[in-house]
N, C-alpha and C positions, 0 to 999 in steps of 0.2 A: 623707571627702568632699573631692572638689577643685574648685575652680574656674576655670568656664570663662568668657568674652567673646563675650558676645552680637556680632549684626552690626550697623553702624555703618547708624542707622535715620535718619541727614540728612544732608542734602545740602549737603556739603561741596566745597571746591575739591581738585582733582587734589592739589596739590603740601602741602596740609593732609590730607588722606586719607595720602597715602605717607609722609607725617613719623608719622601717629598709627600705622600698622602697625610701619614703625622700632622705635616706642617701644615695640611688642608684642614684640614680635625680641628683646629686650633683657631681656624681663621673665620672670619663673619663671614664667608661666601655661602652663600644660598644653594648654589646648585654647581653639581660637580657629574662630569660626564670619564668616564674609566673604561678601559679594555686597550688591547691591542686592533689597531686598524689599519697598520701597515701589511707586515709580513708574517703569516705563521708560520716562517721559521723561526721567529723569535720565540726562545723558550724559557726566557728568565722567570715570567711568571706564568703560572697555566691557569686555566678559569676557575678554578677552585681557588687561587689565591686572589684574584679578582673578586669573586665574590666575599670572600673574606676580609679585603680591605673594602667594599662595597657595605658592608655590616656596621664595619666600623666609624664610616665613614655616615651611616643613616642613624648612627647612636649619639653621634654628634650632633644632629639635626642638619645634615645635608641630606636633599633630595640629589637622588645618584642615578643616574643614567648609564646600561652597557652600553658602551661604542663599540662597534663591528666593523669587521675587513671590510677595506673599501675596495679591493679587487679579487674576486673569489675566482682562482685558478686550478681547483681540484674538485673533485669531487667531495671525497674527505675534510675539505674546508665549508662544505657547506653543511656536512651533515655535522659540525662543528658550532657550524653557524645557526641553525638550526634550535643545537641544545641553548645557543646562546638567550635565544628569543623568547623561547619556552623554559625560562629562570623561572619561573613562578614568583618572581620579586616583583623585580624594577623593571623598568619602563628601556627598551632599549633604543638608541640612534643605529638607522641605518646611514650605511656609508655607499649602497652599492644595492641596486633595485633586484636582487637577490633574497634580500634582507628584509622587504617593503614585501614581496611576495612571501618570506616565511611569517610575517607577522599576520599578512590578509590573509592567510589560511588558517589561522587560526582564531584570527579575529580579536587580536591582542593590538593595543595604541601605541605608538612610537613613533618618533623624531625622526624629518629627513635630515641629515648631515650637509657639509656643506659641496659633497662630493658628488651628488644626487643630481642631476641637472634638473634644476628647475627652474624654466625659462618664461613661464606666463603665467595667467590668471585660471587659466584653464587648469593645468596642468597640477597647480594646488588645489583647485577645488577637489579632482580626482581623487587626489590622496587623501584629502583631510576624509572625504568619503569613506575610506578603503581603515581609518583608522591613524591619520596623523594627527599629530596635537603640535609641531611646533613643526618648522624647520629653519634650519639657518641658509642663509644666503650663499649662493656660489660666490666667493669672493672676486670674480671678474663684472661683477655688475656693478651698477652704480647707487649713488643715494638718489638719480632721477629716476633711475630703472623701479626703487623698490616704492617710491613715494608715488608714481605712477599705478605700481600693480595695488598698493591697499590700500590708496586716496579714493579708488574707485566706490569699494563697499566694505562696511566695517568686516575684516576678515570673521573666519569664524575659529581660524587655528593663531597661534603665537607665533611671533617674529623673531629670529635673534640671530644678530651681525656679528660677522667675529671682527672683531674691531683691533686687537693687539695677538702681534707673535709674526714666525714666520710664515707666509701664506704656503697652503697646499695648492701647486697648481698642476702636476700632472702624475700617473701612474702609469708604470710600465709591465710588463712581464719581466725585460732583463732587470739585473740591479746593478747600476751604475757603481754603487760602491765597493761590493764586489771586484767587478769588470777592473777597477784602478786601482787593486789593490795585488791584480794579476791571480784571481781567483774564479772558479765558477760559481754562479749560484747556487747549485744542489749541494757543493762544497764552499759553502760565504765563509764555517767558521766564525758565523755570526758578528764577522769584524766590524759593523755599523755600531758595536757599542764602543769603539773605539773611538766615538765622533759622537760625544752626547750632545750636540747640537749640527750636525749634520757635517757635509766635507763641503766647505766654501769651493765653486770652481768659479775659475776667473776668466774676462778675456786675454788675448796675448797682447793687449794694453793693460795687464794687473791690475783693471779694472773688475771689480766684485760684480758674477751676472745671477749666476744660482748657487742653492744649496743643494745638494747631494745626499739622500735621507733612505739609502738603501735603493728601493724601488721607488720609491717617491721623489719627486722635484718638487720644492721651495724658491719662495723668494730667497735672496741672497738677504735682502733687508728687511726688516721688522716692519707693517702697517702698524701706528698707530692713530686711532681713530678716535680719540678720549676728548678733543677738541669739538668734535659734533654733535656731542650728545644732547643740545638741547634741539638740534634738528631731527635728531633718532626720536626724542620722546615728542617731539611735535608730530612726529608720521604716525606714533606707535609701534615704535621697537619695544620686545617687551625685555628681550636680554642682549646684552654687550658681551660677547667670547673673547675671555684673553685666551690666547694657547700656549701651554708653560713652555719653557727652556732651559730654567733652571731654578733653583728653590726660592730666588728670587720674584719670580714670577707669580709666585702665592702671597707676598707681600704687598706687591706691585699691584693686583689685581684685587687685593685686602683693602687698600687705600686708595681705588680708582680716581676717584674724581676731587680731592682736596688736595691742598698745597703741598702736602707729602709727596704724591703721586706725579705734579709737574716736578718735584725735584729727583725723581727714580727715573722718569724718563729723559732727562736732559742726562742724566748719566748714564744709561743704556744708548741714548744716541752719540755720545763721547767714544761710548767701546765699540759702536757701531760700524759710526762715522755714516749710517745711511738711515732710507725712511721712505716708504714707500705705499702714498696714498693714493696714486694714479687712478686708479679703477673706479674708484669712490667717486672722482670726481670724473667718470668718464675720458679719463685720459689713459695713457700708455701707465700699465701697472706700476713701472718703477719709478715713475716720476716722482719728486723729491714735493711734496706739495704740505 
């Protein structure tokens, strides 16, 4: 099983975004997944600098994947979306079955995201049909859900869990970040870079529930799943997703599975204080397991 780098899910400054791929350059990970797939009002970087750090980043010998919006609310975002697919490079993840139709038209391969709902046997086959090669797991499923759906028959597309970071668990139209910052979204002001790891909301017991990631909601706590992995490669998971948060995160996910890596996360769970493998094991996401 190897490990791949989710795409960088906040909105960061240009010259902090180009340092953390650097750091990617640098690193043994295999495979590395890039673009914006939250909001395109984020304008830090535009696809021409995507692709550009996508160059640099396959001259290091990572295989690069575009990550695409995971909620396409314009018209303009798709004809967007569109140029994305039709890179003529790499291989792009869809995030939003918008994306899974601009590639079956044209009859290009690509990644469902973990945003894609994909709930059965069926429903993979379809795609891998249609041109998937891989897709990652909706993170509300479980390790019986997924050992059930490819224990059946050796898959014929790749498997890969996102196993570390905060989870993606809903998208809106409004942006909550926004909204609490006493702003609209046509006018955000892009204040989500303000919060490079998203706006903790809490309950009125100061209790941590979610993160606040623009238009997107987050777990509040970090899934880590680095403990399972000899259950992932007994199913055939073929990739473990960290999703960064910060430039530590390229380290972290550099060193996954040796002594190094249990002492990064005993100190990520220190700054944390949480941990959230629920789902994995079929339980309530946030549970502490």
């Amino acid at each position: 099983m190897k490990v791949s780098l989710g795409p960088l899910l906040y909105c960061w400054p240009k010259e902090k975004v180009i340092e953390f791929y650097q750091a990617v350059a640098n690193s043994q990970l295999p495979l590395v997944y890039l673009g914006e797939t939250i909001c395109s009002r984020r304008r830090e970087l535009k696809f021409t600098d995507y692709m550009d750090l996508a160059h640099m980043l396959r001259a290091s010998g990572k295989e690069v994947v575009i990550s695409t919006l995971a909620l396409l609310e314009a018209p303009s975002e798709y004809t967007e979306l569109k140029k994305q697919v039709d890179n003529g490079e790499f291989t792009i993840e869809a995030n939003d079955i918008g994306a899974v139709q601009a590639a079956k038209e044209l009859g290009l391969p690509f990644i469902c995201g973990p945003t894609v709902n994909n709930y059965n046997l069926a429903s993979l086959k379809k795609l891998h049909s249609w041109g998937m090669q891989r897709f990652v797991m909706p993170v509300e499923l479980s390790k019986h859900w997924l050992d059930k759906v490819i224990s059946t028959e050796t898959p014929a597309f790749e498997v890969e869990v996102f196993g570390h970071g905060f989870m993606p668990l809903a998208l809106s139209a409004r942006c909550f970040t926004a909204r609490h910052k006493g702003l609209t979204k046509d006018k955000c002001q892009t204040i989500c870079i303000s919060n490079s790891k998203g706006l903790l909301a809490q309950t009125q017991e100061s209790e941590p529930l979610l993160r606040l990631n623009g238009i997107q909601t987050q777990s509040a706590a970090s899934i880590d799943l680095s403990s399972e992995k000899a259950d992932m490669e007994r199913m055939g998971v073929d990739y473990f997703r960290v999703s960064p948060s910060s430039l530590r995160s390229v380290e972290l996910a550099d060193t996954l599975f040796d002594g190094e890596h249990q002492r990064q996360v005993k100190q990520e769970k220190r700054e944390s204080e949480l941990s959230c493998n629920g789902y994995w094991h079929q339980q309530a996401g946030f549970s502490t397991l």
